[in-house]
N, C-alpha and C positions, 0 to 999 in steps of 0.2 A: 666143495669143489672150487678150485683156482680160478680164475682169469685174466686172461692179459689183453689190453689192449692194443698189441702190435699186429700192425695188419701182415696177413700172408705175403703180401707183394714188398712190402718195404723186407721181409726177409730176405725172399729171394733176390731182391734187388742189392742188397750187400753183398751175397754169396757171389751171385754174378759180377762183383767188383774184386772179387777175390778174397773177401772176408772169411775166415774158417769158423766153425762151428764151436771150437774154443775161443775164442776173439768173440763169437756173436753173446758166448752165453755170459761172457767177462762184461759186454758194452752195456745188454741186459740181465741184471740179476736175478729179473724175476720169474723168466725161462728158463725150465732145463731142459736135460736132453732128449726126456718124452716130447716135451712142448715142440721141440723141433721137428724129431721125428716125424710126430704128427702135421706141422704144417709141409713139410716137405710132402708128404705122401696129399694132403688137403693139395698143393702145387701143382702136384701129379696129376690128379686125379679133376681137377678145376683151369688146367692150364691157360684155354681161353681166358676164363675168366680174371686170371692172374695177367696175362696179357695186354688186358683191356686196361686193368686198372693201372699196372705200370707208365702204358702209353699216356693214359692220361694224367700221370702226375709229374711225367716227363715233363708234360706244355708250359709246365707251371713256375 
């Protein structure tokens, strides 16, 4: 089994920049397009928590 150390929010945090899913999986090689899938739906499904973490790496 794989794993990637890119957290779910710095994902969506590019996407929300206008990043595509081609472009994310080019910048990361080590994601494909399952990995995304799945953090997207993790996104989804944790949004809060996605939230919180963004905000606070905003302050940063």
């Amino acid at each position: 089994m794989r794993k990637s150390r890119i957290p779910v929010w710095v994902l969506v945090s590019f996407r929300r920049l206008g990043m595509n899913e081609s472009r994310l999986l080019d910048n990361y090689p080590t994601l494909t397009a399952t990995d995304l899938a799945n953090a997207w739906a993790y996104a989804t499904a944790f949004s809060n928590e996605i939230e919180i973490a963004i905000g606070e790496n905003d302050e940063d």
